[in-house]
C-alpha positions in Angstrom: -96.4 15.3 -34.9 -97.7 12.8 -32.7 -98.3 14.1 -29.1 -96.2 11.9 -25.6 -99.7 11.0 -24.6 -99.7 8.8 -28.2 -96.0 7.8 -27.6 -96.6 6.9 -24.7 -99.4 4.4 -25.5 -97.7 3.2 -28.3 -95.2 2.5 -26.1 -97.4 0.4 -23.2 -99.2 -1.6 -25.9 -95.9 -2.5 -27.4 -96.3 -6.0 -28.8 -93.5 -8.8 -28.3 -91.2 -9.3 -31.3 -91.8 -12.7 -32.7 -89.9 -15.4 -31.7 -87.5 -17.4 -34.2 -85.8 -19.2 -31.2 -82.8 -16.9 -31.8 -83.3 -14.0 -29.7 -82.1 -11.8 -32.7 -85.5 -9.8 -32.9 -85.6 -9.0 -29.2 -82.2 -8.0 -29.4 -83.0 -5.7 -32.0 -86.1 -4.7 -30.5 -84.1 -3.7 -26.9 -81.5 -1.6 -29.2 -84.2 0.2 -30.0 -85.6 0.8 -27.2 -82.0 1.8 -25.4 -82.1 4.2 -28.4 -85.3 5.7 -27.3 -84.4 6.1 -23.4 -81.5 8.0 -24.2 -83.6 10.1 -26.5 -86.4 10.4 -23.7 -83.5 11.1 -21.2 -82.1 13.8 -22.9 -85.6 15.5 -23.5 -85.7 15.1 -20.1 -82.7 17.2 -19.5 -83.8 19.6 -22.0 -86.9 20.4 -20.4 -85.1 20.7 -16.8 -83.4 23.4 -18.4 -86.2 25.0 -19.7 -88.1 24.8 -16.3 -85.0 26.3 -14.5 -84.5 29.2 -17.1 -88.0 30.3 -16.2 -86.8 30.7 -12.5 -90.6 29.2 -11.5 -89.0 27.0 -8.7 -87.1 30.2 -7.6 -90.1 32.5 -7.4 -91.8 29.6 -5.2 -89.2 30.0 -3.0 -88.1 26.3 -4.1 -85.4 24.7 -6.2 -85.7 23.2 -9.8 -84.5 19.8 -8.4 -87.0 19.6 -5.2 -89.7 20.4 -8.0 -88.1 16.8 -9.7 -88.1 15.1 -6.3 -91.8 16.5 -5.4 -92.7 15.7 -9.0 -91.9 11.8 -8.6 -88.0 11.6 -9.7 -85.9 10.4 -7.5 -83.5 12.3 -5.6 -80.5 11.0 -7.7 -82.1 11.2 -10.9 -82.9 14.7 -10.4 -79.6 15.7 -9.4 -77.9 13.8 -12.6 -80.6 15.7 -14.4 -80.2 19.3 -13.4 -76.2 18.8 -13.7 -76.8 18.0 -17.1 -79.6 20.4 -18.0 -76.9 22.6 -16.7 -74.2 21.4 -18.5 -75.7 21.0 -21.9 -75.4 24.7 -22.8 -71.6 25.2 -23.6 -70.8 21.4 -24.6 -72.6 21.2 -28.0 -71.3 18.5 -29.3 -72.1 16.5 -26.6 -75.6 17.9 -26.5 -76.2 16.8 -30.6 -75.4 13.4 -29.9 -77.3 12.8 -26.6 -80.2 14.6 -28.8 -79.5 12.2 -31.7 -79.9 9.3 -28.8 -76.6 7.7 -29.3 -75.1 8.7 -25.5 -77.2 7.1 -22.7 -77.8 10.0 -19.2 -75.0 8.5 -17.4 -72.3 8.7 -20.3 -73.8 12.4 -20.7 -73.7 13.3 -17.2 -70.0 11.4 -16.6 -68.8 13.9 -19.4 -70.6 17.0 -17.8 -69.0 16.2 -14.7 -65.3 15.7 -16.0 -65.5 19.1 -17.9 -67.0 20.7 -14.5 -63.7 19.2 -12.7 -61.1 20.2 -15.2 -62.5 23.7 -15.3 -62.4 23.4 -11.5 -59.2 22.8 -11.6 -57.9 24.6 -14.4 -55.9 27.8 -13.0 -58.1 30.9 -14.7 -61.1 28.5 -15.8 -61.7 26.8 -19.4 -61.6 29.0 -22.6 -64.2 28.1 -25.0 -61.4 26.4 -27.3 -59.8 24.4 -24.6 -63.7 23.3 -23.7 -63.9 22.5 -26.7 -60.8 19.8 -26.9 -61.3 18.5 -23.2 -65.1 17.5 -24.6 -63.8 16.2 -28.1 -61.4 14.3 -26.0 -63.8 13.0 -24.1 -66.7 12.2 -26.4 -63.9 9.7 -27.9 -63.8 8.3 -24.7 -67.4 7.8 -24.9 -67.7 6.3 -28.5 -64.8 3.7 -27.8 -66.7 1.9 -25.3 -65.7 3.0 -22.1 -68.1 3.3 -18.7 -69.1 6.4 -17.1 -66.6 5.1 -14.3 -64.1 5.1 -17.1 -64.8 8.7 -18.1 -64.4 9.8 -14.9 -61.4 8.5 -14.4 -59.9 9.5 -17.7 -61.3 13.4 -16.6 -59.5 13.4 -13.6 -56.6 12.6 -15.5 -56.6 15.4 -17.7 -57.7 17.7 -14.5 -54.2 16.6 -12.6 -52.7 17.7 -16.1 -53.9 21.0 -15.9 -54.0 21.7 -12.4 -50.2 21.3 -12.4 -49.6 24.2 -14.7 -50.4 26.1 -11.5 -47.2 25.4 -9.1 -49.6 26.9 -6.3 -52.6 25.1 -6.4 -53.5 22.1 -4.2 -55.4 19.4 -5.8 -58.6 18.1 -4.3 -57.2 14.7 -4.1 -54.3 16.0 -2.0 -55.9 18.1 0.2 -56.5 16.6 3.7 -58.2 19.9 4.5 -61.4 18.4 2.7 -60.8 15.3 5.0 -64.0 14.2 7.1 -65.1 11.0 8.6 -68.4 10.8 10.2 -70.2 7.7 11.9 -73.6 7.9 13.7 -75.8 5.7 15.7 -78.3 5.0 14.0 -81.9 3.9 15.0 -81.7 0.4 14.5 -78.8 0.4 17.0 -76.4 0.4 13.8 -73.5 2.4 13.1 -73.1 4.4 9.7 -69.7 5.5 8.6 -68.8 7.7 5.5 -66.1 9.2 4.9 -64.4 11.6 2.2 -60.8 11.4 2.1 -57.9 12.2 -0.1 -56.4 9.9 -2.6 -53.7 8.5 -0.3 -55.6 7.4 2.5 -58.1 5.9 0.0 -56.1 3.8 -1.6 -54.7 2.4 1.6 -58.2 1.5 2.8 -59.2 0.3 -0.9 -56.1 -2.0 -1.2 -55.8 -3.3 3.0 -59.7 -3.7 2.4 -59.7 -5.6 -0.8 -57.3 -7.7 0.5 -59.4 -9.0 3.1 -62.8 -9.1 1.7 -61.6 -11.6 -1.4 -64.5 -14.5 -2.1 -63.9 -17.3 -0.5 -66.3 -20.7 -1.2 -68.6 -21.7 1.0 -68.3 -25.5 3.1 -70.1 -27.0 0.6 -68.1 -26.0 -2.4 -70.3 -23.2 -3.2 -69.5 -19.8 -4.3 -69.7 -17.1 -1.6 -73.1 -16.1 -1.1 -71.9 -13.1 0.7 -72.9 -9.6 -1.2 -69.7 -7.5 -1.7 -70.7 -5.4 0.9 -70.7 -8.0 3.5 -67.5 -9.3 2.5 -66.1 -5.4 2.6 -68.0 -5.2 6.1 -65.9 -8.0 7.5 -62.7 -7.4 6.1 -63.5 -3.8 7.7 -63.9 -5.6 11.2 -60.8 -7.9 10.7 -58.5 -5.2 9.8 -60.2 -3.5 13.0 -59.1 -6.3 14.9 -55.7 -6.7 13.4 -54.7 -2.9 14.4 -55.8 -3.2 18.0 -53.5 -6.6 18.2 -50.3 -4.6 16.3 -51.1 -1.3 18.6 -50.1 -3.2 21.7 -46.9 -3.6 19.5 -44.1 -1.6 18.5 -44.5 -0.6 15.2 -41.3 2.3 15.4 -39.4 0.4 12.4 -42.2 -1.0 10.5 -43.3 -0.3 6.8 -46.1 1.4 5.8 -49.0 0.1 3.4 -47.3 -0.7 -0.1 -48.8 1.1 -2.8 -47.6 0.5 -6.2 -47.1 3.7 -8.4 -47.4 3.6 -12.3 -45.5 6.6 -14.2 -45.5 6.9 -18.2 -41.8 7.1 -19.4 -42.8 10.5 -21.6 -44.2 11.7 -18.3 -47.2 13.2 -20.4 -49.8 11.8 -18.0 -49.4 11.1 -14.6 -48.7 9.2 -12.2 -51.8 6.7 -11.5 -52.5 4.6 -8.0 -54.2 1.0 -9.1 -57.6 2.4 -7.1 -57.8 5.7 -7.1 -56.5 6.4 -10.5 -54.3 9.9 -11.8 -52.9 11.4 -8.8 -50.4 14.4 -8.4 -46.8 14.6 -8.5 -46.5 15.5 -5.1 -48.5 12.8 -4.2 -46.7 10.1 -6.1 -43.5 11.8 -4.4 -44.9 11.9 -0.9 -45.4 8.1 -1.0 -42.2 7.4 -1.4 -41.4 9.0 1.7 -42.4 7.0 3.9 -43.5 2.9 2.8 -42.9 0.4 0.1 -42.8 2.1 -2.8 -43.1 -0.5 -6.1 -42.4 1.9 -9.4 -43.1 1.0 -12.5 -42.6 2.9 -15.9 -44.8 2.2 -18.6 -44.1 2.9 -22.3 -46.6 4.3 -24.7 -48.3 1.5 -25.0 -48.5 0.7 -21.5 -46.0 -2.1 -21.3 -44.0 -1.6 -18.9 -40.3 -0.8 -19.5 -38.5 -0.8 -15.7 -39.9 -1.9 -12.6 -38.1 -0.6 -9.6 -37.7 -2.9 -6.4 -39.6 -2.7 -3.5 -37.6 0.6 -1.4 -38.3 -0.1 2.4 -37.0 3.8 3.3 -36.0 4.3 6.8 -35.2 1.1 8.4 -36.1 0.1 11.8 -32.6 0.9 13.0 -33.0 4.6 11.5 -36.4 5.2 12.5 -35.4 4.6 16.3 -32.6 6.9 15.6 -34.9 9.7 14.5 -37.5 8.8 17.6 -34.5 9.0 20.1 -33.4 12.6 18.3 -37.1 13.7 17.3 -38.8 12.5 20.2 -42.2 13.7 18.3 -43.5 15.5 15.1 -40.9 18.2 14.4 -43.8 20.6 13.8 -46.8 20.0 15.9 -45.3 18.1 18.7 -47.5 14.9 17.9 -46.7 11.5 19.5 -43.7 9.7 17.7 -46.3 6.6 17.1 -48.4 9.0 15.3 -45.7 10.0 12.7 -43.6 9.0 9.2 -40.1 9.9 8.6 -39.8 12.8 6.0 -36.8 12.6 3.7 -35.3 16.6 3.7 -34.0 16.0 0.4 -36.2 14.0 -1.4 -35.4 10.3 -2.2 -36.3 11.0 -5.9 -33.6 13.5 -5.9 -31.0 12.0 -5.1 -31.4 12.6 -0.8 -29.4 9.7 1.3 -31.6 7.6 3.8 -29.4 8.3 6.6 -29.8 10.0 10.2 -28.8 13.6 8.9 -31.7 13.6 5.8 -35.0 12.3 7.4 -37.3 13.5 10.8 -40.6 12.7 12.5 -43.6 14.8 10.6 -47.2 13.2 11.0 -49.4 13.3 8.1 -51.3 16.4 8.6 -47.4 18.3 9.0 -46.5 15.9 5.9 -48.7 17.4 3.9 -48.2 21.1 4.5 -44.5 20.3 4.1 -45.1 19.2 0.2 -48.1 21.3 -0.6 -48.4 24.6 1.6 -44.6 26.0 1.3 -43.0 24.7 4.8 -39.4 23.3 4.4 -37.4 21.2 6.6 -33.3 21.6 6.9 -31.0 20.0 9.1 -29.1 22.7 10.9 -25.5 23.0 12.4 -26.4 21.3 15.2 -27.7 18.1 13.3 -31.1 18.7 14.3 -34.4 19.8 12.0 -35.0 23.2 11.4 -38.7 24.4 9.9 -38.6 27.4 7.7 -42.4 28.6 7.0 -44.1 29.9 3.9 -44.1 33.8 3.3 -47.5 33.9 4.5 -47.1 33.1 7.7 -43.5 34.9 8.5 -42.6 37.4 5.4 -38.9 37.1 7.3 -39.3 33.0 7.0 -37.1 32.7 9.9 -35.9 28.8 10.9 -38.1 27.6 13.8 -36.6 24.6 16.1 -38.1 21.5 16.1 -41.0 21.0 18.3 -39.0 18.9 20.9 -36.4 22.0 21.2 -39.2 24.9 20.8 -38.1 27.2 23.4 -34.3 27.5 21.2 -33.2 30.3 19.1 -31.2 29.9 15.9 -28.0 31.9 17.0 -28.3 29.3 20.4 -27.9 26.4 17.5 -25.3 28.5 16.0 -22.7 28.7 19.2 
């Protein structure tokens, strides 16, 4: 067996294909070689694991990936590879084909990473047999051409699916709890912002971005020569611009961001944002709470069947209503400009939009009212009434709103 040293001076003395003025022989010559990097990448892999089963990097009081960095891989790389070094062991499939070279490292690592989130998500973990499926599944993803970026997406499709067999859980993608935004200074006098947020508030910025960072051709006719970076940079700064004009405005009765909602008719897969992808079913419920909510249901094939007009919910003449009854969030107390109007019965089941059937929540109280067990009722006295999860008051006694805090229920009751 020849030794790498060999292979690898086979490899740097390579000689050009010849050339018949068609390209076919290069092309044939850079299939094989694409065969031979995912090969080499997967050996790669193979070894990581190897190095990390000895626990060497652990004795030295290191990591197996700072060895990688240390060794002359770069930070990413060694990541991708210890994920799939420690992936590798209970997908076998996906290990014979990556060993056979037919799966490049980031189609391998794509379908580490979607198993790791369904299992994450899945209620008591992944047996063996659904493991199994979910990487048979996607392995067919894999083969029929799609992108790592595909895979992914098609994972976190199937991990909505099996997170909502628990009715307790909390997706990642729903919970603002994970929420962060952080921007620093940094030395060159810039400012550097990221931000990890859930799939609502990412698809607002995704679609109010997009819309303002579109190509546009230069004064001589040109294309853009702007990177999509820089275009994404200054549609940041005009929509920047365009809130501090509209928050010298009222904006009591106006819409929120339109966000159009795809839903299969079998409803065997979910609901799926145009950006973001799969999202919940309290998500895609929440939405419709409070914006312009375009619906449309798609048939097997993914034509659609029904598209549902554009529901503006609350009207300015309601919202005003609610502000002058509300006067704030019904939970927290937070400014009426800072809040959406919450439909007590849901629209999607059936609830009127009227006076009596919507109050003032702001998005943090929005959330816990459709994921963490707090209802809102309208009382006798026509005003909301929060009832908390078990958790918090085993009695889950009605609390006033925030505006009316200091009232008891038997006060609403005379």
């Amino acid at each position: 067996m020849a030794s790498i040293t060999e292979l690898r001076d086979t490899l740097v003395s390579l000689p050009s294909p010849p050339d018949d003025g068609s390209g076919r022989a290069v092309f044939e010559r850079l299939d094989e070689l694409r065969v031979v990097r995912n090969v080499l990448d997967h050996q790669i892999a193979v070894h990581i694991a190897l190095l990390d089963a000895y626990g060497a990097a652990a004795r030295a009081g290191s990591t197996t990936r700072s060895w990688l960095i240390e060794m002359g891989m770069p930070p990413a790389v060694a990541c991708r590879g210890v994920r799939i070094a420690g992936g590798l062991a209970s997908l076998p499939k996906l290990a014979d084909c990556a060993a056979d070279g037919y799966l490049s490292a980031e189609c391998v690592d794509a379908v580490v990473r979607g198993i790791a989130s369904i299992d994450k998500r899945s209620p008591a973990g992944l047996s063996d047999d659904d493991r199994q499926v979910f990487e048979t599944k996607l392995l067919t993803q894999v083969f029929s051409g799609a992108t790592p970026a595909e895979i992914n997406d098609h994972a976190r499709s199937m991990a909505v699916r099996v997170a909502a067999t628990d009715p307790d859980a909390v997706a990642a993608g729903d919970d603002a709890s994970l929420n962060s935004v952080h921007a620093r200074v940094t030395e060159e006098g810039r400012v550097a912002i990221t931000a990890d947020v859930t799939a609502v508030i990412g698809e607002k910025f995704l679609s109010m971005i997009d819309e303002r960072s579109c190509p546009r051709p230069e004064p001589d006719g040109a294309e853009d020569r702007r990177s999509v970076g820089e275009r994404r940079a200054e549609g940041l700064e005009l929509l920047l611009d365009q809130a501090a004009i509209g928050a010298a405005m009222t904006a009591a009765g106006a819409p929120r961001t339109q966000v159009l909602v795809t839903i299969p008719a079998d409803g065997a897969d979910p609901a799926r944002l145009p950006w973001v992808g799969a999202v919940t079913e309290s998500t895609a419920r929440r939405l419709s709470c409070d914006g312009g909510v375009a619906e449309i249901v798609l048939d097997a094939e993914g034509v659609p069947l029904q598209m549902g007009t554009t529901k503006r919910l609350f009207p300015h003449h309601l919202r005003q209503a609610i502000i002058v009854r509300d006067q704030c969030c019904v939970k927290c107390g937070a400014p009426a400009a800072h809040t959406q109007v919450h439909h007590l019965v849901h629209w999607a089941d059936g609830g009127p939009t009227d006076l009596d059937n919507g109050c003032l929540l702001c998005q943090r109280c929005h959330t816990q009212v459709h994921h963490h067990g707090w209802q809102v009722v309208m009382g006798p006295d026509r005003h909301p009434w929060l009832t908390p999860p078990v958790d918090i008051d085993p009695r889950r006694l009605p609390r006033p709103a925030y505006n009316r805090r200091t009232m008891r229920l038997d006060d609403a009751l005379v």
